[in-house]
N, C-alpha and C positions, 0 to 999 in steps of 0.2 A: 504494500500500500504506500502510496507516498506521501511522502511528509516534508514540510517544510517549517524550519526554524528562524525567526528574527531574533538576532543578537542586535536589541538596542541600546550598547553601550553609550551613544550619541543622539541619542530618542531617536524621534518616527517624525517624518512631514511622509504628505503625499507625493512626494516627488521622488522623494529617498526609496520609498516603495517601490516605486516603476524603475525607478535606476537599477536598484536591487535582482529587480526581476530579469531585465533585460543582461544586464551583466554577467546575471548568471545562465543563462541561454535561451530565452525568447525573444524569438526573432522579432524583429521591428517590423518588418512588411506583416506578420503575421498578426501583430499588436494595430496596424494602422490600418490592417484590412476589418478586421472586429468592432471597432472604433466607427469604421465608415456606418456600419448598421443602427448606428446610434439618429443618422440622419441629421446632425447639425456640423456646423461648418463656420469658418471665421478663426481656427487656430493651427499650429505648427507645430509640432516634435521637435524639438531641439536637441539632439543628444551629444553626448560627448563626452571623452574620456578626461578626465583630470584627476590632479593629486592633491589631498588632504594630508597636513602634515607628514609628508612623506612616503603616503601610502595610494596605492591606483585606484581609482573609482569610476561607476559611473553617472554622471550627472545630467537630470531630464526637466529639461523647461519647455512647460506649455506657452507660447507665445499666440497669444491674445490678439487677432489682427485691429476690434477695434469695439468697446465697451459696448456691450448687449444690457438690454433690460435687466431689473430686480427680478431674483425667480423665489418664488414660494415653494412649498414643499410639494403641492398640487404640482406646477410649472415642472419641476426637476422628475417627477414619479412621470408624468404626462409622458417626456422623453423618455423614457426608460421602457417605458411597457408598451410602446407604441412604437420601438423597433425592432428588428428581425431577431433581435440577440435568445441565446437559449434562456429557458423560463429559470430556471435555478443562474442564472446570473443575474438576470433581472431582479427577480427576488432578493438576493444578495446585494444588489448596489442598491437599492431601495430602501431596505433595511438599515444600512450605513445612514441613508440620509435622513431617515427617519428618527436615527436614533442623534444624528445633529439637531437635527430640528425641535426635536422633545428637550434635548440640554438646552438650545439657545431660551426656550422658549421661558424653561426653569428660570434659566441663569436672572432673564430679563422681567418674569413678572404678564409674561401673557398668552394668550390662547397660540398654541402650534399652528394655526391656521396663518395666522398674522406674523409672523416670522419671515423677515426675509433677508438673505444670508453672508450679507454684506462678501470678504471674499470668496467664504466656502460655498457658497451658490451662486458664483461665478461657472462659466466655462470649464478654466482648467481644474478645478474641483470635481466637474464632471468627470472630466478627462483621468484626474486622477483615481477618482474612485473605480467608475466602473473598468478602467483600465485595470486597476490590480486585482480586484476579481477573474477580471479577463486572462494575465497573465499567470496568474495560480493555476487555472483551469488549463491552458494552452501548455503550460511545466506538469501536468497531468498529478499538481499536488492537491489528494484528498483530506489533510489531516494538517492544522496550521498550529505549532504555539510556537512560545516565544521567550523573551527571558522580561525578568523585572526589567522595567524603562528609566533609562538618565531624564531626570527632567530638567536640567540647570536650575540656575539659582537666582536670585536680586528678582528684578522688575521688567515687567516688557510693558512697553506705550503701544496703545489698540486705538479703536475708536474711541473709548468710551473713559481714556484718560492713563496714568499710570496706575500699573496693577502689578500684584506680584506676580511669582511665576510659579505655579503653572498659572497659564490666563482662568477664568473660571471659567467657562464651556471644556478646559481642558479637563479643568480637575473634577467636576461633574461627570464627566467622559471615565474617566479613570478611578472611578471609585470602587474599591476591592479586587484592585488590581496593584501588586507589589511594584511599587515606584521608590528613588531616591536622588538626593539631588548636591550636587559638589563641583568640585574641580574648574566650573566655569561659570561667572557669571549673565548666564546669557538664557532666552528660551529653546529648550530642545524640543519639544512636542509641541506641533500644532492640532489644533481640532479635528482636520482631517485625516490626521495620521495618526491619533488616537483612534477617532470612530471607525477607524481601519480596521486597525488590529482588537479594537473591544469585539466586533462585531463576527472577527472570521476566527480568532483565538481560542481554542479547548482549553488551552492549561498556561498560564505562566507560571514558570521561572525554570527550573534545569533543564538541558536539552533531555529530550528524551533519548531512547537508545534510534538512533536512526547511522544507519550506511548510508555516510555521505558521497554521493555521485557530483553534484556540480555545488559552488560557493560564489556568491558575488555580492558584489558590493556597491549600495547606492550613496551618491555623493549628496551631501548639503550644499547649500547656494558658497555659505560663510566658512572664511579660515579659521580655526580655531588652532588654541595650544593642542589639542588634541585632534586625532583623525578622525572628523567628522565625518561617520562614513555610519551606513545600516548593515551590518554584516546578515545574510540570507544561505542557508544552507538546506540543501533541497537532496533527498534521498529516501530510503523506502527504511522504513519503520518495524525494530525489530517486534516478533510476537514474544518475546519473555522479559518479563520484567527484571529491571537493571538496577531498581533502586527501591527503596521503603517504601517510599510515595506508590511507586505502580504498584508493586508484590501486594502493601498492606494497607494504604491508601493516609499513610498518616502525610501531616504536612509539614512541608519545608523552611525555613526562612533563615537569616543571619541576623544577629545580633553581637552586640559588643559589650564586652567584659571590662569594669573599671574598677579597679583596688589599687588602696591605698592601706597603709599598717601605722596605725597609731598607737602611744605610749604613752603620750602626758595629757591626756583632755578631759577633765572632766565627766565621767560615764555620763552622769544625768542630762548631756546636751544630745544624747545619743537617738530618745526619742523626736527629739524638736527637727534635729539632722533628715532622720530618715524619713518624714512626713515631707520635710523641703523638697526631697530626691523623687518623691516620688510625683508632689505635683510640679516636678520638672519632668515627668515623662518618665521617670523610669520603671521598669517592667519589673523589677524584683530589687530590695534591697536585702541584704542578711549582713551578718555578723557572725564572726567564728575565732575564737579567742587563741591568743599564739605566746609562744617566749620571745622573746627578741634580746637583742644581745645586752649584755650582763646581768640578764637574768633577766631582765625586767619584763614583767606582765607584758602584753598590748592586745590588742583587737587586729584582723584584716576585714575591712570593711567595703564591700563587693557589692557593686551597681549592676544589674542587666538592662542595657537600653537599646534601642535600635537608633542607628549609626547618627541620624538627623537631632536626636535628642541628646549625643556625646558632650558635646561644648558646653551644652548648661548645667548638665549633672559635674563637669568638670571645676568649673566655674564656683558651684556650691561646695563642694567637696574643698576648696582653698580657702573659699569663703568663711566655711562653716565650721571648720573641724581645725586642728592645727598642723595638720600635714603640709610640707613641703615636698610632694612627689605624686606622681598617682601612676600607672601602668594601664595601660591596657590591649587587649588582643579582637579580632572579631573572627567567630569562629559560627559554623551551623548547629542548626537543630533538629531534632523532630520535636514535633509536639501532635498533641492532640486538636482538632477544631472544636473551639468553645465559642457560644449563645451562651446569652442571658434569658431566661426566660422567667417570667411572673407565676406563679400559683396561689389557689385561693385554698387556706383551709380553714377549718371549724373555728380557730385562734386570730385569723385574718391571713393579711396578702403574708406571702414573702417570697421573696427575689432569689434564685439558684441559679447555680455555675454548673451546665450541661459541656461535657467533653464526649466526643463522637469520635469513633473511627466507621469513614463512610456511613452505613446505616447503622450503624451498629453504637450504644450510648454506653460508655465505658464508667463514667463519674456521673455523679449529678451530688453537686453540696451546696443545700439551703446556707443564705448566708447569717453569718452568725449572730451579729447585730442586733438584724433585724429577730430573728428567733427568741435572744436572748430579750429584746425588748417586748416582744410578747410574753413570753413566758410571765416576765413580772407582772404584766399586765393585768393577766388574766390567772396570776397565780397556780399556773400552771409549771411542771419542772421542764426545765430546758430539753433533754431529753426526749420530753415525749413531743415537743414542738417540732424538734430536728426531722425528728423521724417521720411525722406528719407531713410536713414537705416535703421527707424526701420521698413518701410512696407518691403525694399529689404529684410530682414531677416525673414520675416515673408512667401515671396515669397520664396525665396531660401528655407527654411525650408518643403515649401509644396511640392516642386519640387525637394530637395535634391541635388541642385547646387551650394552650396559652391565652394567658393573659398580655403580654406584650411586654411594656416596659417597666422598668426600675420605680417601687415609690419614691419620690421624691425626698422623703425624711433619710432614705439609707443607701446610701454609696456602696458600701458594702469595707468589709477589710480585703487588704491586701491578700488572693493566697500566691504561691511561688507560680511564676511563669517559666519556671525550670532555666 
């Protein structure tokens, strides 16, 4: 079966795609004859080989012969389903624009109807969408993922003023999909090349086991310190699972490790510390007590955060505590996929931490707060509150009746995010 992988070390535009594609072997007359079925006209392939800090690429600009109409989502579907092209592409570039158009629509506050798509429902947005469709299909790849996405960093100026980065239609686009963002200040992801790959993507993040046959690489417009390139690797997809994730279906990600070994601080600043760390983002704080040199007591005191939330945990940690060093490594995980889910029982609501492998619910723990604050309540023992929850959560789960979200009154405590 075949497979194809995005390595977007250097994010995703829709242009990087088509470059991607083509570089790695779809022919161009093959791409501009597919294209013709589309029925519109007024632009030009520009293709071209160049080099990204040192590295070969291929780079594709739609050239625009001269500004067409505002299209709406009606306008752009209207062209699509009303040319020759096969119904599963159709369908596929349709869906892309659909699912621009529902972000913009979010982003901006009104009905998807009324949306109209300033560059990405331009022409070459056409172009580029149903083009990478097209060109998936023509490299006869069934099966797409991808890796986490570079988003850069600071600010990008749009219409609607300076914004950070990602723009928001991107990061709407990209919600519960593993992104991270460094090394350059600048936007890597645009909209279109988001709604790309959200829309044709099975899996991010590790390649899968696939025999790779062809690799290419699509160029960005801009130079950067790094090689702005979309690495695309295109081959048939083994049948045996190569990693935890296929075999057993847990899940993947990186996080980073931060410790520091203190000796002289005051224990009692220890809980004020570890509350600061955590509403900086960190995933686990612990404490594990050591000798250190000439005998003396200390603490190592170990942060787990993901990489974007490093610098502030770092930050506290000099701040806070009297350490003059800190260490740290980023290394992978597995974990389990955890929800939050609500339950109602006899004593009232309370909030539980559900851990799944695939279908299967491995943990489910009422939180304790909340439990321990009923209990008093209703002068009931702890215990039986616990347990209370924890069969409703276990019912709730077979019957898929949650209650939704968190009351308000309980955040819940920290447990270890391993």
């Amino acid at each position: 079966m075949g497979a194809a992988y995005f390595d977007c070390f250097s994010g995703v535009s829709g242009n990087m795609v088509l470059g991607a594609l083509l570089d790695a072997g779809l022919e161009l007359d093959d791409l501009q004859e597919q294209l013709g079925r589309l029925g519109v006209s007024g632009y030009t392939l520009r293709v071209e080989t160049v080099r990204r800090a040192g590295l070969r690429g291929t780079h594709v600009m739609v050239e625009i012969e001269e500004h067409g109409p505002e299209r709406h989502l009606h306008d752009i579907e209207a062209i699509i389903t009303s040319s020759g092209l096969p119904e599963r592409i159709q369908r596929q570039s349709v869906s892309i624009f659909r699912s621009l158009a529902e972000t913009e629509a979010k982003v901006h506050g009104m009905p998807v109807d009324h949306v109209h798509f300033h560059e990405v429902g331009a022409l070459d947005a056409i172009v580029d969408v149903v083009g990478a469709v097209l060109g998936l299909d023509l490299l006869g790849v069934d099966r797409v993922f991808a890796s986490p996405i570079h988003l850069g960093r600071g600010t990008v100026t749009c219409a609607h003023g300076v914004m950070p980065v990602p723009a928001p239609a991107t990061a709407e686009l990209l919600k519960g999909v593993p992104t991270y963002g460094r090394d350059v200040d600048t936007e890597l992801v645009t909209p279109t090349g988001a709604a790309i790959l959200t829309a044709l993507v099975e899996r991010f993040g590790a390649a899968p086991p696939i025999t790779v046959a062809q690799i290419g690489y699509g160029a960005g417009t801009r130079d950067l310190p790094h090689p702005n390139l979309l690495r695309l690797s295109i081959g048939e997809i083994g049948s045996t699972p190569s990693t935890m994730e296929d075999a057993f279906g847990y899940e993947q990600d990186r996080i980073t490790v931060v410790e520091t070994n203190v000796d002289d601080m005051n224990p009692e600043f220890y809980d004020y510390v570890i509350a600061r760390l955590f509403d900086a983002g960190a995933l686990d704080v612990f404490i594990t007590r050591i000798m250190m040199k000439h005998g003396r007591p200390g603490v190592q005191l170990t942060v787990l955060a993901a990489e974007d939330y490093v610098p502030a945990v770092v930050d506290i940690l000099f701040r806070e505590t009297t350490t003059i060093g800190v260490r740290f490594r980023t290394t992978s995980r597995w974990k389990l996929r955890r929800e939050q889910i609500m339950v109602e029982t006899p004593y009232g609501a309370v909030s539980v931490k559900v851990a799944s492998r695939g279908e299967a619910v491995l943990n489910a723990a009422p939180e304790l707060r909340a439990c321990r604050h009923l209990a008093q309540e209703r002068d009931v023992p702890l215990k039986v509150v616990y347990r209370t929850a924890q069969q409703a959560a276990v019912d709730c789960l077979a019957q898929r009746s949650c209650l939704g979200q968190d009351p308000p009154d309980f955040k819940g405590e920290r447990e270890s995010e391993g």
